[in-house]
N, CA, C and O atoms as a Tripos MOL2 file, in Angstrom:
@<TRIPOS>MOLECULE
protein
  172   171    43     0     0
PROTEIN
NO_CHARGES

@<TRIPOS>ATOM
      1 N           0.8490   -1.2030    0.0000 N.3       1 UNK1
      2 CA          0.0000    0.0000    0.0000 C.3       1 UNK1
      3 C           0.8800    1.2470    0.0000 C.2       1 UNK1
      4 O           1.7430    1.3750    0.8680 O.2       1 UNK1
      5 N           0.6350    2.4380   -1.2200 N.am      2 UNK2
      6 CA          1.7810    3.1140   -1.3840 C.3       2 UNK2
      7 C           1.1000    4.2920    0.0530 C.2       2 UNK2
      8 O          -0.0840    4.4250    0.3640 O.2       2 UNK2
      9 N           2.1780    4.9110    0.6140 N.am      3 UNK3
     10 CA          1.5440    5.8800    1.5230 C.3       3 UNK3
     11 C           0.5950    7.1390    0.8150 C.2       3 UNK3
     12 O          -0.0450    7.7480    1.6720 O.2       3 UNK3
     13 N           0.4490    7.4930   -0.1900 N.am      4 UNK4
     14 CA         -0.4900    8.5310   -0.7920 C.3       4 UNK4
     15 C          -2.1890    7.6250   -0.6580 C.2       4 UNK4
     16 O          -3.2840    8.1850   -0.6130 O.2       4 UNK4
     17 N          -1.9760    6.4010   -0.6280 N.am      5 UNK5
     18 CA         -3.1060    5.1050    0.0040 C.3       5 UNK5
     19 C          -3.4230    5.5650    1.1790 C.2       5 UNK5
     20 O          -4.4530    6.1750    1.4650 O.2       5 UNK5
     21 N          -2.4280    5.2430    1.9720 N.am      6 UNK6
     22 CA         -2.6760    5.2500    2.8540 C.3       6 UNK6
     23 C          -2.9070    7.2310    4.1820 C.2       6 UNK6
     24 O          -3.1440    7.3150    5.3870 O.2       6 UNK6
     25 N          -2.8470    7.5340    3.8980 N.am      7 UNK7
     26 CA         -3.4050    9.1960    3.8070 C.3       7 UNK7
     27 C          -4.9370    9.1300    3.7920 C.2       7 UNK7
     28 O          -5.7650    9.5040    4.6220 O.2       7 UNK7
     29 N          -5.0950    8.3930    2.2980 N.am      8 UNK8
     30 CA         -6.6670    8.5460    2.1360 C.3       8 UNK8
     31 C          -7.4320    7.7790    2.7140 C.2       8 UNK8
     32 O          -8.5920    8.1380    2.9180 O.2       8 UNK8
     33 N          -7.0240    6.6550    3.0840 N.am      9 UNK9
     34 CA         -7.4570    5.7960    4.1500 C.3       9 UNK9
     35 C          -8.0430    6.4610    5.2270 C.2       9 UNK9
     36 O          -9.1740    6.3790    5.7070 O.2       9 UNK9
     37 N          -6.7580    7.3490    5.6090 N.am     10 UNK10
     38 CA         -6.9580    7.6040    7.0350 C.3      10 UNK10
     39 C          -8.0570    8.9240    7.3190 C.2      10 UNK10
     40 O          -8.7740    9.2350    8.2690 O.2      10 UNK10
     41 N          -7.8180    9.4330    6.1530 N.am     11 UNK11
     42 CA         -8.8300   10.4050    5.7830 C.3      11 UNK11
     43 C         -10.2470   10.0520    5.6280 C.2      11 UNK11
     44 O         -11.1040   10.8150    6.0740 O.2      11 UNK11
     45 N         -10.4830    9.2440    5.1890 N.am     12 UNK12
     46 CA        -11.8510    8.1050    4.8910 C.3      12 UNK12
     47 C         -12.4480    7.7360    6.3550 C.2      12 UNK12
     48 O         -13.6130    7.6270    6.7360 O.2      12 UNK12
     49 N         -11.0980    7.5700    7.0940 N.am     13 UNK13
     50 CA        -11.9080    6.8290    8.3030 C.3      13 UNK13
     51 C         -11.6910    7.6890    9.9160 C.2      13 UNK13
     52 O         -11.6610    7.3520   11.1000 O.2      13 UNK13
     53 N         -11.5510    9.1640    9.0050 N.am     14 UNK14
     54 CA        -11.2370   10.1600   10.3150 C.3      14 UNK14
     55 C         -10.2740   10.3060   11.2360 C.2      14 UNK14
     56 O         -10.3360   11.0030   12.2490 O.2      14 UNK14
     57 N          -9.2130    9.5120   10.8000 N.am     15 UNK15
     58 CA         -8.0510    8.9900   11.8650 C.3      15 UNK15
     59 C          -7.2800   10.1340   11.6220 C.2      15 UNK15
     60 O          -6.2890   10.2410   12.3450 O.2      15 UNK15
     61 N          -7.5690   11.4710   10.3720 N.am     16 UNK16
     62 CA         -6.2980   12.8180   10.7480 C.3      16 UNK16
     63 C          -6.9560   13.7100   11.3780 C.2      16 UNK16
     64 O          -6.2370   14.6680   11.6640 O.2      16 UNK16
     65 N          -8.1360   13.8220   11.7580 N.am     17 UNK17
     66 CA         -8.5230   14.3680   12.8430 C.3      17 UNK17
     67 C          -7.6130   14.0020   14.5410 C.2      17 UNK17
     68 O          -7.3880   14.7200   15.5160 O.2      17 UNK17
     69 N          -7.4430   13.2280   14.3750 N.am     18 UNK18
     70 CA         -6.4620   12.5600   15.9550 C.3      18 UNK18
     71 C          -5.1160   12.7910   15.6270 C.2      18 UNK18
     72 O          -4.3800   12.5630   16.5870 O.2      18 UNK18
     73 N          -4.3220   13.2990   14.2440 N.am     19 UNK19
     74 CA         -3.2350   13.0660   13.8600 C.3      19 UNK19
     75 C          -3.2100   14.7620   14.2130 C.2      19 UNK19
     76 O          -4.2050   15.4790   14.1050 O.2      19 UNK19
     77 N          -1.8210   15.2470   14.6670 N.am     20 UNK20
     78 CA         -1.4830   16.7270   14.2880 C.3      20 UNK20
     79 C          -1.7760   17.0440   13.2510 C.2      20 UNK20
     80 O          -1.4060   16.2490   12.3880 O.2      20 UNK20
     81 N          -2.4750   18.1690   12.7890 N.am     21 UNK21
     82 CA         -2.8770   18.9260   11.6800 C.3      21 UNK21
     83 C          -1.4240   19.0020   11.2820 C.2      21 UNK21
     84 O          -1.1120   18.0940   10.5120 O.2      21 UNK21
     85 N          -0.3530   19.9120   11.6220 N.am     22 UNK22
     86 CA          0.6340   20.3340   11.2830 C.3      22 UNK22
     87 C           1.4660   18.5510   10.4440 C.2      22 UNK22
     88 O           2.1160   18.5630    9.3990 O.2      22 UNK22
     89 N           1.1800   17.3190   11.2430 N.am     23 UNK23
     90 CA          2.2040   16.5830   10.5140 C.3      23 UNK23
     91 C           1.2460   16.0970    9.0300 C.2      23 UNK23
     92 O           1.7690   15.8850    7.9360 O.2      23 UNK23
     93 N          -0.1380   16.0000    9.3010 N.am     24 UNK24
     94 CA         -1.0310   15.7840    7.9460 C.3      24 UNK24
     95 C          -0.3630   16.4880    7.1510 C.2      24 UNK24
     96 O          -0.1400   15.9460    6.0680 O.2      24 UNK24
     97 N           0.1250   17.7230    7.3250 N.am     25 UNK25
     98 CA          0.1650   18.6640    6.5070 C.3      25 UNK25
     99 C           1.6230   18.3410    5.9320 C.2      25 UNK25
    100 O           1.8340   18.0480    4.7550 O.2      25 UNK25
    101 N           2.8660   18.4620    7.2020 N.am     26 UNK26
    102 CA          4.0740   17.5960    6.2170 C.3      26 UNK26
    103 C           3.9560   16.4670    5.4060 C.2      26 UNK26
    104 O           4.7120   16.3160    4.4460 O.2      26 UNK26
    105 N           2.8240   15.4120    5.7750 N.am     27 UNK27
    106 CA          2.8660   14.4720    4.8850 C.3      27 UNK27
    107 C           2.3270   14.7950    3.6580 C.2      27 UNK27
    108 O           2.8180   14.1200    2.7530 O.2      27 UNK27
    109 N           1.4140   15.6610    3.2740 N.am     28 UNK28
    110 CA          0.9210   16.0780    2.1030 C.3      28 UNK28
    111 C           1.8390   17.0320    1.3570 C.2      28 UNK28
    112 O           1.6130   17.2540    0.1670 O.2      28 UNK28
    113 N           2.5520   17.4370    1.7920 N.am     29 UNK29
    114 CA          3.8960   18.1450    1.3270 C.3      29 UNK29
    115 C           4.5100   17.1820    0.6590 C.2      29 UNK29
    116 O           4.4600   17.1300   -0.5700 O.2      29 UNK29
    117 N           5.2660   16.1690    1.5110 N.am     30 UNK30
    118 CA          5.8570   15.3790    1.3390 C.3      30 UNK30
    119 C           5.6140   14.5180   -0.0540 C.2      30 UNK30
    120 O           6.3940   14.3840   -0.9970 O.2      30 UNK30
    121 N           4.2110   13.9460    0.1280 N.am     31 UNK31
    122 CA          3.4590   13.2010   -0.9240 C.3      31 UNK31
    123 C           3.3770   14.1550   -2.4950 C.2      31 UNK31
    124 O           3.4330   13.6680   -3.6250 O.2      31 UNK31
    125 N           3.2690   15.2410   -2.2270 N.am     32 UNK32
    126 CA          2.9180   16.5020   -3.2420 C.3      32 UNK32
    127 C           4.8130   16.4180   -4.2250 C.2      32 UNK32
    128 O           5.0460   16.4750   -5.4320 O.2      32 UNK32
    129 N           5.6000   16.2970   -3.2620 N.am     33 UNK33
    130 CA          6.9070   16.9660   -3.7260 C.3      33 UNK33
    131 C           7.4970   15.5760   -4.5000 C.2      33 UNK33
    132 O           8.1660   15.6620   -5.5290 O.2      33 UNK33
    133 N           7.1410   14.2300   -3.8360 N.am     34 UNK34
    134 CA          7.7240   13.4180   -4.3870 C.3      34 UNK34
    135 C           7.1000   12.6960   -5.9630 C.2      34 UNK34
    136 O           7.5180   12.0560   -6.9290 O.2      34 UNK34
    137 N           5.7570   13.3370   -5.4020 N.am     35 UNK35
    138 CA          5.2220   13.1650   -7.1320 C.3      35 UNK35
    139 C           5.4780   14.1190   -8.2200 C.2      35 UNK35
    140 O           5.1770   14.1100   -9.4140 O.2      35 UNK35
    141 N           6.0250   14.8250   -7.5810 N.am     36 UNK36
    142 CA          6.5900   15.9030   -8.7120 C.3      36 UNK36
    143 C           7.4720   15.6960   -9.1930 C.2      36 UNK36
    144 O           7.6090   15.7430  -10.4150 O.2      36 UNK36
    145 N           8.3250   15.4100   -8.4070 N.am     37 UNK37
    146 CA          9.7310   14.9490   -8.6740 C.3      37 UNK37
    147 C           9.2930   13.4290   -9.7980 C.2      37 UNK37
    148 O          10.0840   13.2170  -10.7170 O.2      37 UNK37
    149 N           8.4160   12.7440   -9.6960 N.am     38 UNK38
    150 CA          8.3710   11.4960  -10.1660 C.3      38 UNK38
    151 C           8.3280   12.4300  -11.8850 C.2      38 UNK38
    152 O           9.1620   12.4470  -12.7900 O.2      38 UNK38
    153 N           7.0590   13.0690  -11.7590 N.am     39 UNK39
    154 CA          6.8510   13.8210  -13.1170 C.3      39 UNK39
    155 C           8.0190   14.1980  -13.8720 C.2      39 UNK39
    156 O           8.1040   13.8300  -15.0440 O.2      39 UNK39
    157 N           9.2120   15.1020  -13.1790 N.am     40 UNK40
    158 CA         10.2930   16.0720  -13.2570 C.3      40 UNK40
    159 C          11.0910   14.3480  -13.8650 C.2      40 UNK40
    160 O          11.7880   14.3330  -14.8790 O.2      40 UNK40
    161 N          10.9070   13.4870  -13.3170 N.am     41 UNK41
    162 CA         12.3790   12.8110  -13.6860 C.3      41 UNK41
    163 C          11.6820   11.3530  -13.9410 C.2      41 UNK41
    164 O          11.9710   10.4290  -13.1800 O.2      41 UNK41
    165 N          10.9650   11.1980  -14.7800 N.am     42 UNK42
    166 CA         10.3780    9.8870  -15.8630 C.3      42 UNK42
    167 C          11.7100    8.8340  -15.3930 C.2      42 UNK42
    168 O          12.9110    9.0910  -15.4780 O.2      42 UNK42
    169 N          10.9550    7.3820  -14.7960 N.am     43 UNK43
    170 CA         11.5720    6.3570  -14.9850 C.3      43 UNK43
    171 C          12.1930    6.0310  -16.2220 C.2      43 UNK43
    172 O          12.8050    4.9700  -16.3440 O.2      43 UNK43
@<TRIPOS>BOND
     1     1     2 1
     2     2     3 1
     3     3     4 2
     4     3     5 am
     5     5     6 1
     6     6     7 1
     7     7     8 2
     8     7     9 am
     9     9    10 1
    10    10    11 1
    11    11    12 2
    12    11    13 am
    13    13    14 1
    14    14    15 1
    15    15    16 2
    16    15    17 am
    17    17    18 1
    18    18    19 1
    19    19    20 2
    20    19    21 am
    21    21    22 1
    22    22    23 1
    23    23    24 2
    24    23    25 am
    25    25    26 1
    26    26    27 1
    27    27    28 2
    28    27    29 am
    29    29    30 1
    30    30    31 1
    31    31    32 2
    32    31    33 am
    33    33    34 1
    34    34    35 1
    35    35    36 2
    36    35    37 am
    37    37    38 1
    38    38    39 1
    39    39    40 2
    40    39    41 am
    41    41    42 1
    42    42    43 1
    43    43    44 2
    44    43    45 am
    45    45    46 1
    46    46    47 1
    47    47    48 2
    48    47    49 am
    49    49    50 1
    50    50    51 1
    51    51    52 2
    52    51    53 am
    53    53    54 1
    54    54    55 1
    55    55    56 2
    56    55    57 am
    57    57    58 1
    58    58    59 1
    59    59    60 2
    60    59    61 am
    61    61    62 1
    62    62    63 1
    63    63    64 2
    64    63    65 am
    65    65    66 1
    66    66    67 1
    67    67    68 2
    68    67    69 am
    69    69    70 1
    70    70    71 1
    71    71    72 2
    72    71    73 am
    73    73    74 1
    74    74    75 1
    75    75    76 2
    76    75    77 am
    77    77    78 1
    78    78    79 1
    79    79    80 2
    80    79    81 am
    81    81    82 1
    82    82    83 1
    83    83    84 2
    84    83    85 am
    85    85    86 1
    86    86    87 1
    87    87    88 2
    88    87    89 am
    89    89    90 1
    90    90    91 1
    91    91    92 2
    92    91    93 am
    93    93    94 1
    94    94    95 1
    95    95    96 2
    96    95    97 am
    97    97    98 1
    98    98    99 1
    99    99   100 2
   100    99   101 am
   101   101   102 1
   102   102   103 1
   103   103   104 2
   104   103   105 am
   105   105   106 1
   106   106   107 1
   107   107   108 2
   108   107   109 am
   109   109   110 1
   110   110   111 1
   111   111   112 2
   112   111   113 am
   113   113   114 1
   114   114   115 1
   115   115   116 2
   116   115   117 am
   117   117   118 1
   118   118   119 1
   119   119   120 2
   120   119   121 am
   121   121   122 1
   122   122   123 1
   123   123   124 2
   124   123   125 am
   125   125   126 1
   126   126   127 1
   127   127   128 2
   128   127   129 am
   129   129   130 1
   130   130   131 1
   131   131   132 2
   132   131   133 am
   133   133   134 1
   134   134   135 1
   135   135   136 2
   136   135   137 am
   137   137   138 1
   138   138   139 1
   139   139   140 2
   140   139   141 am
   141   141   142 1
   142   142   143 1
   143   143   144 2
   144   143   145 am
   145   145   146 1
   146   146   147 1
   147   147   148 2
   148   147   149 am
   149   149   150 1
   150   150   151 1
   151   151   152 2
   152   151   153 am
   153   153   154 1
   154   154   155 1
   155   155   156 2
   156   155   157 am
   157   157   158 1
   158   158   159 1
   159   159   160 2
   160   159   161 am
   161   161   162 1
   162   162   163 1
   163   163   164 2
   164   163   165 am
   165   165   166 1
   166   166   167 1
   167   167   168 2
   168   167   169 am
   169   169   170 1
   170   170   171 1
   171   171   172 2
@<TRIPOS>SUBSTRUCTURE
     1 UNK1         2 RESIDUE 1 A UNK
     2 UNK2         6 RESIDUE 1 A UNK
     3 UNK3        10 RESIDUE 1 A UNK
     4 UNK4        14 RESIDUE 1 A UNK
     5 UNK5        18 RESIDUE 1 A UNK
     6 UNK6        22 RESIDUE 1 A UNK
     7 UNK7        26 RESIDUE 1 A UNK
     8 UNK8        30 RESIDUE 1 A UNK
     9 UNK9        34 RESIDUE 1 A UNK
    10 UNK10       38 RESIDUE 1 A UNK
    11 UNK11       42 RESIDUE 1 A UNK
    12 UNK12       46 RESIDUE 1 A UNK
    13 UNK13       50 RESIDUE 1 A UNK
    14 UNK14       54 RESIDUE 1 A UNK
    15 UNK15       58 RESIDUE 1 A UNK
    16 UNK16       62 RESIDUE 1 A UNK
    17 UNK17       66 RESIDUE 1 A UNK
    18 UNK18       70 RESIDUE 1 A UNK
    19 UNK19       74 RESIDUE 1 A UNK
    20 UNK20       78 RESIDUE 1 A UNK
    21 UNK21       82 RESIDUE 1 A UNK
    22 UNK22       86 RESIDUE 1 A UNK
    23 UNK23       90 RESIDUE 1 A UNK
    24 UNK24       94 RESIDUE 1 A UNK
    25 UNK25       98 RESIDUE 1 A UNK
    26 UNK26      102 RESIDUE 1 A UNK
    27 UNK27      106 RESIDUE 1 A UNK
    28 UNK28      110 RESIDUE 1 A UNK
    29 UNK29      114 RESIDUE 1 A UNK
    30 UNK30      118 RESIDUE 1 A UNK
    31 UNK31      122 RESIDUE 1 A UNK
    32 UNK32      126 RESIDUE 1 A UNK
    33 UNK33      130 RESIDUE 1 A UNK
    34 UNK34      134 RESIDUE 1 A UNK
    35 UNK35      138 RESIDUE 1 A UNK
    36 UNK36      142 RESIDUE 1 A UNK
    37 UNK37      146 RESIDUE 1 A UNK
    38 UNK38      150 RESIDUE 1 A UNK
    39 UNK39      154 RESIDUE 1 A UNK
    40 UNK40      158 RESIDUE 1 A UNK
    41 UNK41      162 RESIDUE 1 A UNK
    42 UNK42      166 RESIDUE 1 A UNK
    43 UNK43      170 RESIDUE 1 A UNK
């Protein structure tokens, strides 16, 4: 399960409500930057 899965999961089942707003938010950073990078640099 890739973690951008698992985010929405947790989102689905209310579990980032209990999570720091602030780290939801690095992880969506996180998730945001590395798919860019995927775009930026084609296997």
């Amino acid at each position: 399960m890739s973690l951008y899965k698992l985010v929405n999961y947790a989102e689905n089942w209310g579990l980032c409500q209990e999570i720091d707003e602030n780290l939801g938010r690095r992880l969506r950073e996180l998730i945001w930057r590395s798919r860019r990078k995927e775009k930026e640099r084609p296997l």
